[in-house]
VMD Tcl script that builds the backbone (N, CA, C; Angstrom):
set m [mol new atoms 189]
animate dup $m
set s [atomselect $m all]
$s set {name element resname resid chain x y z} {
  {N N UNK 1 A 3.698 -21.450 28.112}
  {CA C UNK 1 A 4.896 -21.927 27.460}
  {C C UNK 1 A 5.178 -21.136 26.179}
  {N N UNK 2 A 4.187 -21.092 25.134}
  {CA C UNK 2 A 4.214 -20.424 24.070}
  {C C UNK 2 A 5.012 -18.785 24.301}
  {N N UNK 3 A 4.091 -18.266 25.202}
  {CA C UNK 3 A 4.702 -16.575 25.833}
  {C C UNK 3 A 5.828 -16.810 26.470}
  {N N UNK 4 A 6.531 -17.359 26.782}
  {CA C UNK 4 A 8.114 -17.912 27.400}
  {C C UNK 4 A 8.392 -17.449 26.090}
  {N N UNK 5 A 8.427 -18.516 25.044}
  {CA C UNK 5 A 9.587 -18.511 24.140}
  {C C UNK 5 A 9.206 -17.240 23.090}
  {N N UNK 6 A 8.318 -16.808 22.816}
  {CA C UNK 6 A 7.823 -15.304 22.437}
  {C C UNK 6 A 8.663 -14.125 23.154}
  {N N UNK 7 A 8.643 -13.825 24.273}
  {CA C UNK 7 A 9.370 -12.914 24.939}
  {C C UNK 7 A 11.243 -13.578 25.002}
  {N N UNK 8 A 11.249 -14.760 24.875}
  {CA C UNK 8 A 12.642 -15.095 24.847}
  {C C UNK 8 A 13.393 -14.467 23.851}
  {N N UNK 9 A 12.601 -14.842 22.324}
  {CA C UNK 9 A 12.832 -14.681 21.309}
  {C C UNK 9 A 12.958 -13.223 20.720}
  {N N UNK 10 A 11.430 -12.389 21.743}
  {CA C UNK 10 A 11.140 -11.142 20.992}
  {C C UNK 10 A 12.843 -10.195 21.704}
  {N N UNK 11 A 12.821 -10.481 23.220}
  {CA C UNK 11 A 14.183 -10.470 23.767}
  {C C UNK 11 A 15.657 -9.812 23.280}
  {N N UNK 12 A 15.532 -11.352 22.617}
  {CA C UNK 12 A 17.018 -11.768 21.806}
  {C C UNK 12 A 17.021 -11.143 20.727}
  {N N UNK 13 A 16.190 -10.318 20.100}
  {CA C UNK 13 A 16.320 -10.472 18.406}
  {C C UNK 13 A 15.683 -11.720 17.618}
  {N N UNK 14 A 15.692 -12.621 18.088}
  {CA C UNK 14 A 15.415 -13.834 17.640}
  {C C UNK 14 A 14.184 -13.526 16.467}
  {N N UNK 15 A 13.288 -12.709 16.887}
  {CA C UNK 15 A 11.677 -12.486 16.331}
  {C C UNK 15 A 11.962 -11.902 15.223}
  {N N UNK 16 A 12.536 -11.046 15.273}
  {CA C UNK 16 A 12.911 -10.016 14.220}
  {C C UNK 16 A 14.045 -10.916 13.155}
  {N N UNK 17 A 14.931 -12.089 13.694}
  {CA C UNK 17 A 15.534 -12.063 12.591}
  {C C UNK 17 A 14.714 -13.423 11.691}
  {N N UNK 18 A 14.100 -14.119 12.777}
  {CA C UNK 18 A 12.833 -15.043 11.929}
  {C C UNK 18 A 12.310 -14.695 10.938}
  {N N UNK 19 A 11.753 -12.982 11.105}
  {CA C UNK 19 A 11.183 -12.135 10.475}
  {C C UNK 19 A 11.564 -11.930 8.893}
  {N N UNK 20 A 13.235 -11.300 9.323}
  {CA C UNK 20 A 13.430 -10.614 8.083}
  {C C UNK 20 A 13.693 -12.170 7.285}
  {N N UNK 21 A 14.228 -13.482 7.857}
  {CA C UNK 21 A 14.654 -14.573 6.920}
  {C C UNK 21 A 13.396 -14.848 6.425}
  {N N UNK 22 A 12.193 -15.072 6.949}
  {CA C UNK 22 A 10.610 -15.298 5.966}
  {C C UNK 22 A 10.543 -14.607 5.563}
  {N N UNK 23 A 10.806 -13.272 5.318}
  {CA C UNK 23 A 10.881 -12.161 4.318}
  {C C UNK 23 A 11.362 -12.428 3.185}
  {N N UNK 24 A 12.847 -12.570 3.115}
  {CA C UNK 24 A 13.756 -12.535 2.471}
  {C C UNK 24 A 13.530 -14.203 1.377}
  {N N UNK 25 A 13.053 -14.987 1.865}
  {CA C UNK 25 A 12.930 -16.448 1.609}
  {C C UNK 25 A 11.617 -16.440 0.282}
  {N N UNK 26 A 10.313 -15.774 1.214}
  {CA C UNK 26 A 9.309 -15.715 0.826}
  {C C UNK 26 A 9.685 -14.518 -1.248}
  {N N UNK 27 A 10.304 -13.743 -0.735}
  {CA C UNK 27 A 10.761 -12.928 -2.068}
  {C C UNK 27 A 11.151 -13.112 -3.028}
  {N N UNK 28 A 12.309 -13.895 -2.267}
  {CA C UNK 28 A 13.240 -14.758 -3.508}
  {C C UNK 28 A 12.712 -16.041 -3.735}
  {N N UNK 29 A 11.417 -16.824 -3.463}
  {CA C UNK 29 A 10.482 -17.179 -3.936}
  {C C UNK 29 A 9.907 -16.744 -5.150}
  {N N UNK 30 A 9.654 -16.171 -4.989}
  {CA C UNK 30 A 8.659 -15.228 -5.827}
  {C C UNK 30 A 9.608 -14.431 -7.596}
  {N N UNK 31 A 10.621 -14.703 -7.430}
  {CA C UNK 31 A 11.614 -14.092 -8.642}
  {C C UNK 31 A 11.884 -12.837 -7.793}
  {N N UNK 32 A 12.016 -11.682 -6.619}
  {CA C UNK 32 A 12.108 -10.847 -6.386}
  {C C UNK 32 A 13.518 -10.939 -5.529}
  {N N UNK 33 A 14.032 -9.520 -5.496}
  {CA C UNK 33 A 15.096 -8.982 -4.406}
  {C C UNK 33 A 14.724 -9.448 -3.468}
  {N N UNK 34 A 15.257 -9.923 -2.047}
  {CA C UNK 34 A 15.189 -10.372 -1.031}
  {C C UNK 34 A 14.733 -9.089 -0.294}
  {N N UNK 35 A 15.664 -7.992 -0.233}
  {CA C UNK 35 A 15.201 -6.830 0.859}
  {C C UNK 35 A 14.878 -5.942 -0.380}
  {N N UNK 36 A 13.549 -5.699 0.128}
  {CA C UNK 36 A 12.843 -4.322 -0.236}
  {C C UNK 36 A 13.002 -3.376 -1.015}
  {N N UNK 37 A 12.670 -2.843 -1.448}
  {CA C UNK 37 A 13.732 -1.334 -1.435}
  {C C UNK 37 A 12.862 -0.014 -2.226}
  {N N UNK 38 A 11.650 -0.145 -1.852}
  {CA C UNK 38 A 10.795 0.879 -1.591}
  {C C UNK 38 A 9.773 0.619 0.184}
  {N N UNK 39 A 8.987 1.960 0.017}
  {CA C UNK 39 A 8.164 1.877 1.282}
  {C C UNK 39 A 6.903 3.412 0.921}
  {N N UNK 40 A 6.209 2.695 2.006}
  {CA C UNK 40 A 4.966 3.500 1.352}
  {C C UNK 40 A 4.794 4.305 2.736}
  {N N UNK 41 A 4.818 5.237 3.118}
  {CA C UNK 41 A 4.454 6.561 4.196}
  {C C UNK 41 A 3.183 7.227 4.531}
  {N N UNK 42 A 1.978 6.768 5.192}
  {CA C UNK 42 A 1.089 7.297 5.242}
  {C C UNK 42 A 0.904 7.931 6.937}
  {N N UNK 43 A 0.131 9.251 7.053}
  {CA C UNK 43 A -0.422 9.644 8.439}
  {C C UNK 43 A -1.582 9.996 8.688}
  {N N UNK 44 A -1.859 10.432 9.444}
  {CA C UNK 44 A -3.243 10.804 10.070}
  {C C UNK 44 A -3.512 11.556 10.851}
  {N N UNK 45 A -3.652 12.717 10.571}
  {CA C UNK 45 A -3.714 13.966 11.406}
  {C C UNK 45 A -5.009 14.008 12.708}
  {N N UNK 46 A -4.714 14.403 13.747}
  {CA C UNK 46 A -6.227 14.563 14.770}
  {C C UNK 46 A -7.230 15.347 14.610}
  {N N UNK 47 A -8.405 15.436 13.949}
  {CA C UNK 47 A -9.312 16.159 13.854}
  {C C UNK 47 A -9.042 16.944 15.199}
  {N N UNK 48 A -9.958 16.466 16.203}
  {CA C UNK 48 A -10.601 16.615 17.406}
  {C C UNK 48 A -9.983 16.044 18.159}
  {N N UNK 49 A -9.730 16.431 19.584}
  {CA C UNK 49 A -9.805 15.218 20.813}
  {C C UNK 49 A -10.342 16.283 22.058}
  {N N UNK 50 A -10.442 15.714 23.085}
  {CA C UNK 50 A -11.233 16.328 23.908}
  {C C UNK 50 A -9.598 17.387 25.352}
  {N N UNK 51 A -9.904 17.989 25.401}
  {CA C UNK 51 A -8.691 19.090 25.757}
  {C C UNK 51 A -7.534 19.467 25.108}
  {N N UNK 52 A -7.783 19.329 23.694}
  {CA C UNK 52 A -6.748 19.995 22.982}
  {C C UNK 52 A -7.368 21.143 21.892}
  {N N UNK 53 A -6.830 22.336 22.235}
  {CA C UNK 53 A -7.627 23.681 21.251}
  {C C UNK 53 A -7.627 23.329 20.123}
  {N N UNK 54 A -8.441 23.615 19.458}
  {CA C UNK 54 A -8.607 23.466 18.192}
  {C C UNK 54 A -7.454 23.988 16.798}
  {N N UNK 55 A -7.081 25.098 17.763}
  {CA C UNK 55 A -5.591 25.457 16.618}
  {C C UNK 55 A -4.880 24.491 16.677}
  {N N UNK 56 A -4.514 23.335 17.574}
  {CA C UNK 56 A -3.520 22.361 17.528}
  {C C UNK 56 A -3.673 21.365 16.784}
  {N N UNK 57 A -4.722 21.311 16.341}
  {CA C UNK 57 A -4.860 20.274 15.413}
  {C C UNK 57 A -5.641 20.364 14.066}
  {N N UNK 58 A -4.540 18.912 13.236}
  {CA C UNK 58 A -4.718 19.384 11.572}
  {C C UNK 58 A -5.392 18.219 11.322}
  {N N UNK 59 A -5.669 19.037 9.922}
  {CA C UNK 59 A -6.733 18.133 8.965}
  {C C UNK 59 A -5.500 17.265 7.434}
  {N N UNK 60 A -6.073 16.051 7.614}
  {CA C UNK 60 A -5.158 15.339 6.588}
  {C C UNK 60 A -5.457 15.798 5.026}
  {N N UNK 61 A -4.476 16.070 4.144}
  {CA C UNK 61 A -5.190 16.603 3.016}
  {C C UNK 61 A -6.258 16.076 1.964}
  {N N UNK 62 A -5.945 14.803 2.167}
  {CA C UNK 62 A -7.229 14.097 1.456}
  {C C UNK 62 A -8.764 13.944 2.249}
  {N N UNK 63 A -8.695 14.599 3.490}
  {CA C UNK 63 A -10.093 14.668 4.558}
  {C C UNK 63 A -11.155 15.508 3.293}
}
mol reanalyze $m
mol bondsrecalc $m
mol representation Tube
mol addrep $m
């Protein structure tokens, strides 16, 4: 039953706009802007994997 209304919801949008309103609720709680308005960008380069040459792959700069 639970996974019904999960996929109904995830579906519709429904999930996502649950989402951003506990977002937005939870913020302006708090004394803050409702939406965001920074973001933080991190990656992770592949050392190794097994059939890929070694020229193809990088090292992250903080490794």
């Amino acid at each position: 039953m639970a996974h019904a209304f999960f996929t109904r919801w995830r579906d519709t949008g429904l999930l996502t706009e649950f989402h951003d309103r506990m977002r937005a609720a939870v913020r302006t709680a708090e004394g803050r802007e409702p939406e965001p308005t920074a973001a933080v960008i991190d990656s992770q380069s592949v050392k190794a994997a097994a059939g890929v040459r070694s020229s193809t792959c990088g090292y992250h700069g903080a490794n």
